[in-house]
N, C-alpha and C positions, 0 to 999 in steps of 0.2 A: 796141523788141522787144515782140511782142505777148505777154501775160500775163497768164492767167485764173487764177484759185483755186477751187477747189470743193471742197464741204464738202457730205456728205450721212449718214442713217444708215443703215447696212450692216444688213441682214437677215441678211446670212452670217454678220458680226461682233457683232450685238446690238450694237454702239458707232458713232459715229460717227466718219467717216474723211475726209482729207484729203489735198487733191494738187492741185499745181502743173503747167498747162502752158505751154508756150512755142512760139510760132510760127503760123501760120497754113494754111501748106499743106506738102505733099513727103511724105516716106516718115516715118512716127509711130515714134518709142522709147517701149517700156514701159521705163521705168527706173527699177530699182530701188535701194533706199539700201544704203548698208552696215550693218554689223552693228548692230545696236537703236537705228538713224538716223533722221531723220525724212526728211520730203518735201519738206523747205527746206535741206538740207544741201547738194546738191548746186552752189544757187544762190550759197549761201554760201561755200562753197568754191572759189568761181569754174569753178567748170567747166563751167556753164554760157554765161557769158560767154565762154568763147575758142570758144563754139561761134555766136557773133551773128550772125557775118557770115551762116553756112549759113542760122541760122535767121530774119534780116530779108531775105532773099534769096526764101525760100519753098522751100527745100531742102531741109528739115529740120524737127516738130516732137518736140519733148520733155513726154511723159507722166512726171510724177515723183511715185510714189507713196509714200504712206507704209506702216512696216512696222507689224509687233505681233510681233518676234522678242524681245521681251522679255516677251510673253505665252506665248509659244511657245518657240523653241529654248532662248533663256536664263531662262525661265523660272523659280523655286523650285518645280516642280511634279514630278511622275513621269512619265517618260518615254514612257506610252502618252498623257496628257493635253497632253505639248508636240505632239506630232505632230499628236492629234487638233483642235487650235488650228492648229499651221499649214493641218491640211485646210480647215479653214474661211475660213482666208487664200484660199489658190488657189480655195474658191470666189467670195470678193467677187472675184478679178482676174477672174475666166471672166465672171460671170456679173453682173457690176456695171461695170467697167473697161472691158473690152473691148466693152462696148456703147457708152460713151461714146465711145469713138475714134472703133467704127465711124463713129456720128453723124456725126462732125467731118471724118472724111477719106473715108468709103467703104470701106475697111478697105483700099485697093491694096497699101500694102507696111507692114508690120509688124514690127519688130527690136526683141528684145526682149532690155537690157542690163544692167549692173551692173557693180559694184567690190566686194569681199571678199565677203560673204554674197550682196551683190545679185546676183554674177556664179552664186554659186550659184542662185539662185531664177529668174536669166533660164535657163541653162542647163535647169535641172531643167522648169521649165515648159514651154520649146521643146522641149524630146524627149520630153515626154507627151502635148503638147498641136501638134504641128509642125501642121497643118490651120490653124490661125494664124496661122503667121509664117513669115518669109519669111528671118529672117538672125540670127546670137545672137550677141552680142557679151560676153566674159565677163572680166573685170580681176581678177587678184589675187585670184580664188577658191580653196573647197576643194570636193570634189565628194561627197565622203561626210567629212560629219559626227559620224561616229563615230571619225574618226582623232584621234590627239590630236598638236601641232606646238608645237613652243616656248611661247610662253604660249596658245596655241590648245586646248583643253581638249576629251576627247570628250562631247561635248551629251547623251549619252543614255548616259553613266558603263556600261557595257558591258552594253549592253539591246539586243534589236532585238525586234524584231515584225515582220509583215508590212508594216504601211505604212512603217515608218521604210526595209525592204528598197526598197518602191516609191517613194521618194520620195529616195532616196541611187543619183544618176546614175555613180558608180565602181563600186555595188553592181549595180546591176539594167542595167545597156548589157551590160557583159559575155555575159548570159544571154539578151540580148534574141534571139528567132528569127523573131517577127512582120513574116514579109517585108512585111507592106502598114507596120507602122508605118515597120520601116525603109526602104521607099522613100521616104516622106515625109519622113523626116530626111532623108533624103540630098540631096533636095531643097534644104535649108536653106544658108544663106551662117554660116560657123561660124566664129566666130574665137574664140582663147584666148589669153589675155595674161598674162604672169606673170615677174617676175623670177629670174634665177638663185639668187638668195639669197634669195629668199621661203621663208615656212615651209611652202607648198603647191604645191611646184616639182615633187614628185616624183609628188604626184598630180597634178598640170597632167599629167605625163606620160604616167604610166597612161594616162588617159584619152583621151588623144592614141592609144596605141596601143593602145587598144579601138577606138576608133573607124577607125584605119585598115586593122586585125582585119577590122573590119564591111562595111568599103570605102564609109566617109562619107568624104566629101571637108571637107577642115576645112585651116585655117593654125591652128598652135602657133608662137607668137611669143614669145621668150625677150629678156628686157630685163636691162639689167648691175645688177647689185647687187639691193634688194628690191622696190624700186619699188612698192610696199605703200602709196602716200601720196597727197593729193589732187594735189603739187604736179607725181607721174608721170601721175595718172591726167588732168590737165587737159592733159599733150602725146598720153595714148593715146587719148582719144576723139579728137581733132584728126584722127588717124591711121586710126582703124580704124571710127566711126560714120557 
């Protein structure tokens, strides 16, 4: 399996960053980790591997990047400073990331994925940013961060601001009226994945029916029990990437 590393320093982030890809040619995952994960976890976790075959085929490659939600969301910081950190994430994906792929594939087809927070940051990025991509694939997420779920905590302790408003996809879809963004979502291949007994079931659903409010076309996929784990998320990608 083909597998490159790269390591460069982020202007966006003042640090340097790191990420894993796999594969050679086909349609590119921006995929993102889970919550204050890094950009080796996913390999480690095997769910990379059950995806070999897609990816030594040429069917498939996997962009896996690393976070700074422990700079950001979980941050010990105030809640206008975590935000303003993740903003500067979404700039290194835009404007450092997304070039590289281009590079590598031409940018044809783009799906942009995750498992718990990651499904948050594919989601949130694909509906601000759809002009990019082409399909979102979302596991086990929550879509505004400010809820709070069994040990799931609200990140921004009952703060919003405008960006934390622009940047929480349960919060701002609802409101959305921008017929041209939302044809370009609608455009998109949308999937949502989430256990019945997950702590973010209920907003998997919301969202589900905002979005079908809006007349995006999307599958909401409901799994038995929480399926919250690498060892669901190595049969959900099999299934849905």
């Amino acid at each position: 399996m083909t597998r490159k590393y790269y390591k460069w320093f982020s202007p966006s982030l003042y640090r340097h960053m790191e990420l894993l890809s796999f594969g050679y040619a086909g349609p590119s995952v921006l995929f993102f980790p889970t919550r204050t994960a890094r950009f080796y976890d996913y390999e480690n976790w095997r769910i990379v591997d059950v995806l070999k075959d897609k990816i030594d085929q040429g069917l498939l490659q996997l962009f896996c990047v690393d976070s700074v939600d422990a700079e950001s969301f979980y941050a010990p910081a105030p809640p206008a400073a975590k935000i303003a950190r993740h903003l500067q994430y979404e700039r290194y994906i835009l404007q450092e990331v997304l070039p590289l792929i281009m590079f590598r594939n031409n940018f044809t087809i783009l799906t942009a994925a995750g498992c718990s927070l990651g499904g948050y940051h594919a989601v949130n990025i694909a509906f601000k940013y759809p002009q990019f991509f082409n399909k979102v694939v979302a596991m086990s997420a929550r879509y505004d961060l400010t809820l709070s779920a069994n040990t799931f905590p609200d990140l921004f302790n009952g703060y919003i601001d405008e960006n934390i408003y622009y940047n929480m996809p349960s919060m701002y879809m609802p409101n959305l009226t921008d017929d041209s963004l939302l044809e370009k979502i609608r455009k998109l291949s949308i999937s949502l994945i989430v256990g019945k007994e997950d702590p973010f079931f209920d907003n998997n659903k919301h969202l589900s029916a905002v979005l079908t409010s809006k007349k995006i076309p999307h599958s909401l996929f409901i799994w038995d029990d929480e399926a919250h784990r690498p060892y669901h998320w190595r049969k959900m990608v099999r299934l849905y990437l």
